[in-house]
C-alpha positions in Angstrom: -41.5 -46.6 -5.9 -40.0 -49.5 -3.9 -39.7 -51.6 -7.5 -38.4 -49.1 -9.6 -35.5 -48.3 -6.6 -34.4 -52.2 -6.9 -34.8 -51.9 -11.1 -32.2 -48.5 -11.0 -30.0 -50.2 -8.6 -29.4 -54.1 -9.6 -31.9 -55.2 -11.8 -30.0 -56.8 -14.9 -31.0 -55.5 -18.9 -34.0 -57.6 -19.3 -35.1 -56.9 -15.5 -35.7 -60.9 -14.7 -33.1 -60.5 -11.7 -32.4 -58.6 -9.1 -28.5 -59.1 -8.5 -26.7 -59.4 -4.9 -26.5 -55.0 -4.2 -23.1 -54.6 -3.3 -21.9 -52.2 -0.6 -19.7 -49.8 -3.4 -22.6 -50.2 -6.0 -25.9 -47.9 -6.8 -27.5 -47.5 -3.5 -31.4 -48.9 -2.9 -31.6 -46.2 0.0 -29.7 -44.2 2.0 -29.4 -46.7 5.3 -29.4 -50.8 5.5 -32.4 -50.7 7.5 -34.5 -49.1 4.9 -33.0 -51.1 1.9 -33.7 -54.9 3.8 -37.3 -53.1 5.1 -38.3 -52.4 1.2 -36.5 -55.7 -0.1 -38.6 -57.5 2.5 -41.7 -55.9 1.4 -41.3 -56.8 -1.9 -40.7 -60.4 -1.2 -43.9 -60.4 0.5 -46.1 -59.0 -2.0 -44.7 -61.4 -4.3 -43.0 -59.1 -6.7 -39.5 -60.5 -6.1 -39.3 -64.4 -5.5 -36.6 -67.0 -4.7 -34.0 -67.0 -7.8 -33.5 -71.2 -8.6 -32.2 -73.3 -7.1 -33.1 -71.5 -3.8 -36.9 -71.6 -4.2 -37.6 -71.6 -0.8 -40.9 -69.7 1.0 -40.1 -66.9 2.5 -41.2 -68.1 5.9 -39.6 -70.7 5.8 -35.9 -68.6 4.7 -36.4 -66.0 7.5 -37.2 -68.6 10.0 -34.0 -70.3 9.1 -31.6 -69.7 13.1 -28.7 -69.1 10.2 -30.4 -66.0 8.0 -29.4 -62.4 8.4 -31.1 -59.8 7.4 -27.6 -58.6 5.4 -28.5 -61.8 3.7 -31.3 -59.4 1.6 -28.3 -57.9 0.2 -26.2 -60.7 -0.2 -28.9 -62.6 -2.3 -29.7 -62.7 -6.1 -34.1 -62.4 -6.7 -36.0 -63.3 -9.6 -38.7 -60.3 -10.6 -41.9 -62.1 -11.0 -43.7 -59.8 -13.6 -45.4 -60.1 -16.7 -43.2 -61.3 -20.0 -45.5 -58.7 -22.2 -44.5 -55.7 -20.6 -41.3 -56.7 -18.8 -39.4 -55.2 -21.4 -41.0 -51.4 -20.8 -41.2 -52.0 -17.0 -39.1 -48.7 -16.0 -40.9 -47.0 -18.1 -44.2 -47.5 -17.0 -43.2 -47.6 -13.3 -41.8 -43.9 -14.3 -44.9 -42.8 -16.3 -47.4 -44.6 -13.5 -45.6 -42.3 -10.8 -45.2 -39.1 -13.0 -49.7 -39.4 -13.5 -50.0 -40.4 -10.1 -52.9 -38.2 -7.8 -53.0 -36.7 -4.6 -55.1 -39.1 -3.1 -55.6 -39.2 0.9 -54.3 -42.9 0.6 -51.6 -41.6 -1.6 -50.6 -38.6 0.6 -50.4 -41.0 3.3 -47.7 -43.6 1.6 -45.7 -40.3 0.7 -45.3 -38.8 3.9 -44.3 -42.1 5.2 -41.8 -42.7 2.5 -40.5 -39.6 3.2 -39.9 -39.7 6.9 -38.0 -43.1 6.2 -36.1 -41.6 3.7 -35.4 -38.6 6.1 -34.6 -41.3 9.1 -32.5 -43.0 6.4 -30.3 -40.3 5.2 -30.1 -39.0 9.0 -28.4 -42.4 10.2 -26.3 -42.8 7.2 -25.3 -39.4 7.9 -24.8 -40.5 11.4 -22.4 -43.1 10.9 -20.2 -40.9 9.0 -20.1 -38.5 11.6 -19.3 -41.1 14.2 -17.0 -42.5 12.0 -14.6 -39.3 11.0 -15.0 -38.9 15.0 -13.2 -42.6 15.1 -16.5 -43.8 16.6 -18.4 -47.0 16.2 -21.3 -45.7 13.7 -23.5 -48.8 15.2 -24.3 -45.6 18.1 -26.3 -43.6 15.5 -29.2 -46.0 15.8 -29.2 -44.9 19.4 -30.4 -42.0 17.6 -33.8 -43.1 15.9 -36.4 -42.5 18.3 -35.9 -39.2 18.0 -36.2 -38.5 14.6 -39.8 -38.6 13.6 -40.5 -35.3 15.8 -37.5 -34.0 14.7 -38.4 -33.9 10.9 -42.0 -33.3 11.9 -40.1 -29.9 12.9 -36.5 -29.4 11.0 -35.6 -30.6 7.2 -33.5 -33.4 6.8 -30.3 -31.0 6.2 -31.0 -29.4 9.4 -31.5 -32.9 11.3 -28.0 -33.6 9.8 -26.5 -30.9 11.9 -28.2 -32.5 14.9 -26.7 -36.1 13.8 -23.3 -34.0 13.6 -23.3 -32.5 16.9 -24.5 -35.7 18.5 -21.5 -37.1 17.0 -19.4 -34.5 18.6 -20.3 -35.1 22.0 -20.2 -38.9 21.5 -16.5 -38.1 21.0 -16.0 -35.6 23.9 -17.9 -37.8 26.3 -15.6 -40.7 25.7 -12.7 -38.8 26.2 -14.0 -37.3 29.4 -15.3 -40.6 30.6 -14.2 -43.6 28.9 -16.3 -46.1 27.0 -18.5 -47.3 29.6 -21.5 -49.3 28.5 -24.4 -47.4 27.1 -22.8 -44.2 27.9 -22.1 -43.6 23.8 -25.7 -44.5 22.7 -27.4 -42.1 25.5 -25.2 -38.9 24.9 -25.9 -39.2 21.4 -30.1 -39.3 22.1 -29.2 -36.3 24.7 -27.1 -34.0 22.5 -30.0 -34.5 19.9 -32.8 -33.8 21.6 -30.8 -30.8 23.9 -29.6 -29.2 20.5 -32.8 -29.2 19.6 -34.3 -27.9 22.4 -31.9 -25.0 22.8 -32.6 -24.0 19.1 -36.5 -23.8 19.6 -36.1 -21.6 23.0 -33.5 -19.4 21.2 -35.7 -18.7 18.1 -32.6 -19.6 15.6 -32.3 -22.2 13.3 -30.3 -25.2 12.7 -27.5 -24.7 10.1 -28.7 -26.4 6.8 -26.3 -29.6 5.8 -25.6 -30.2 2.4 -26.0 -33.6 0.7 -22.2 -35.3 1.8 -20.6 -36.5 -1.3 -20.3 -40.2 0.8 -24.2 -40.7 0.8 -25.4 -40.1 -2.6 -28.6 -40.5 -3.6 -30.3 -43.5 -3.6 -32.8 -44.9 -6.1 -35.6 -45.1 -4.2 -35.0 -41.3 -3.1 -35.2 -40.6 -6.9 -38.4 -42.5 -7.3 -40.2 -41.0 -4.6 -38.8 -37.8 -5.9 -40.8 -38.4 -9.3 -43.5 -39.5 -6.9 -43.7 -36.4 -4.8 -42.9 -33.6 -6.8 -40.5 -32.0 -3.6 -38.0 -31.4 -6.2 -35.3 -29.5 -3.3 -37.8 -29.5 -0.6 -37.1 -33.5 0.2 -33.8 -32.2 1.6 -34.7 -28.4 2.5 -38.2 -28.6 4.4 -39.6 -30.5 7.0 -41.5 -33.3 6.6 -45.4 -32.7 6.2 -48.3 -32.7 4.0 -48.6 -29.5 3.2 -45.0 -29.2 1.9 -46.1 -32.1 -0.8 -50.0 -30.6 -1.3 -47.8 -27.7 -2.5 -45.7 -29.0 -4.8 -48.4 -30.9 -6.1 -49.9 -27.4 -7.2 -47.3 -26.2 -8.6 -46.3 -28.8 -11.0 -50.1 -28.9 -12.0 -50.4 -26.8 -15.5 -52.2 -23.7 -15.8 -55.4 -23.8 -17.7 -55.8 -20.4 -20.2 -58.3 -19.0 -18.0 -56.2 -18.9 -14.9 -53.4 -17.3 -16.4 
C-alpha cells in the first residue's frame, strides 16, 4: 500500500524516482505526519534509497543536527526494485492488493492503516478548521490523543464534526480569554472529548462531514481502499474489524450453490 501511494503520487514514468512531493501536487496522505511516517518506513525497508550524489545511510542523514523531517518531502529517492518487472510495478502492486486474504496478520496492518488514515484526514481536517477560524492549525495536533477512541466509536466524518467544533471553541476561547500559552491546545482536547461525551449520554449522533473539497484523497487512502474493500465505509463507519471482515464477504463471489 505504502509503495504504490509514493508510485500514484511522484514516481516518474519508468518508476526509478520518487520526485520531491510538493505541497499543491498529488497527495501521499491526508496529513505530513503520516506521509514522512510512510516515506520513513520505506527508506528503512530499503525500497526507496539515497538518489546520487546524496548516497548517504540513512542513519547517518537523520542524525544530521540540520535534517528535518519536511526534508522527506523536499528530497528526490531512487526506487530500488527489480529492472524485470519495474516496468509493470503498479500493476502488480494493484493486482497483489486486489488477491490479498483476510489473514489475522493482514487484518491487523489494515485496521492500523486505517486508524492512521482516519487520524490523518481528522488533523488535516483540523487545520482547515482552525484555519477558516483565523487560528494557527499547529493546535490540531493538540488533538491526537484523543482520536484512536474516538474512531474506535464514530466514523471519520463524524470525528470531523468533533475537529469542527473543537475549532469553534479554540476561537471563542481566545476571544474570551486571549492567547495565553497552552490555553488553545487544551480547549481544543476539551471541546473534543466534551462533544463527545454529551453525544453518548444524549443517545444522538454526531452529524456526518463530508469529504472537504481542500483534502482530497490521497494515494495511499486509494491503495488501502483496494486493500480493504471499505468502499464508503472508510469514511462512513467506525474503525473496527468487523466493519472490514464484512466487506471482505461481500466482495467475495457467490458460488452456484449458494445462490
Amino acid at each position: 500500500m505504502a509503495l504504490l501511494g509514493v508510485l500514484q503520487a511522484g514516481a516518474d514514468p519508468g518508476y526509478r524516482y520518487l520526485r520531491r512531493l510538493p505541497a499543491g501536487g498529488v497527495r501521499l496522505a491526508p496529513h505530513r505526519a503520516l506521509r514522512h511516517q510512510i516515506i520513513s518506513a520505506l527508506l528503512e525497508a530499503g525500497v526507496l534509497v539515497h538518489a546520487a550524489p546524496r548516497r548517504l545511510k540513512l542513519d547517518a542523514t537523520l542524525s544530521d543536527p540540520e535534517w528535518d523531517q519536511s526534508n522527506l518531502e523536499d528530497a528526490d529517492w531512487t526506487i530500488y526494485w527489480s529492472d524485470t518487472t519495474r516496468a509493470s510495478l503498479p500493476r502488480r502492486l494493484r493486482e497483489y492488493l486486489d488477491d490479498i486474504q483476510l489473514s489475522m496478520h493482514n487484518r491487523e496492518v489494515l485496521i492500523d492503516a486505517w486508524t492512521a488514515l482516519g487520524k490523518a484526514e481528522c488533523l488535516a481536517f483540523g487545520e482547515y478548521a482552525l484555519s477558516a477560524h483565523r487560528m494557527d492549525p499547529k493546535i490540531a495536533m493538540a488533538a491526537e490523543s484523543a482520536l484512536g477512541p474516538l474512531l474506535a466509536q464514530r466514523s471519520i466524518g463524524q470525528a470531523c464534526a468533533h475537529m469542527w467544533w473543537g475549532a469553534k471553541n479554540v476561537a471563542s476561547s481566545f476571544l474570551r480569554h486571549g492567547g495565553q500559552s497552552g490555553l488553545a491546545e487544551r480547549e481544543m482536547l476539551r471541546a473534543i472529548t466534551n462533544a463527545y461525551d454529551r453525544l453518548d449520554g444524549s443517545g444522538r449522533q454526531a452529524p456526518q462531514f463530508q469529504r472537504h473539497f481542500s483534502i482530497p484523497l490521497s494515494t495511499f487512502a486509494s491503495a488501502f481502499l483496494a486493500a480493504s474493500r471499505l468502499g464508503d465505509a472508510y469514511w462512513h463507519a467506525p474503525i473496527s474489524e468487523a466493519a472490514i471482515h464484512e466487506r471482505f464477504l461481500e466482495s467475495q463471489p457467490t458460488l452456484p450453490d449458494e445462490q
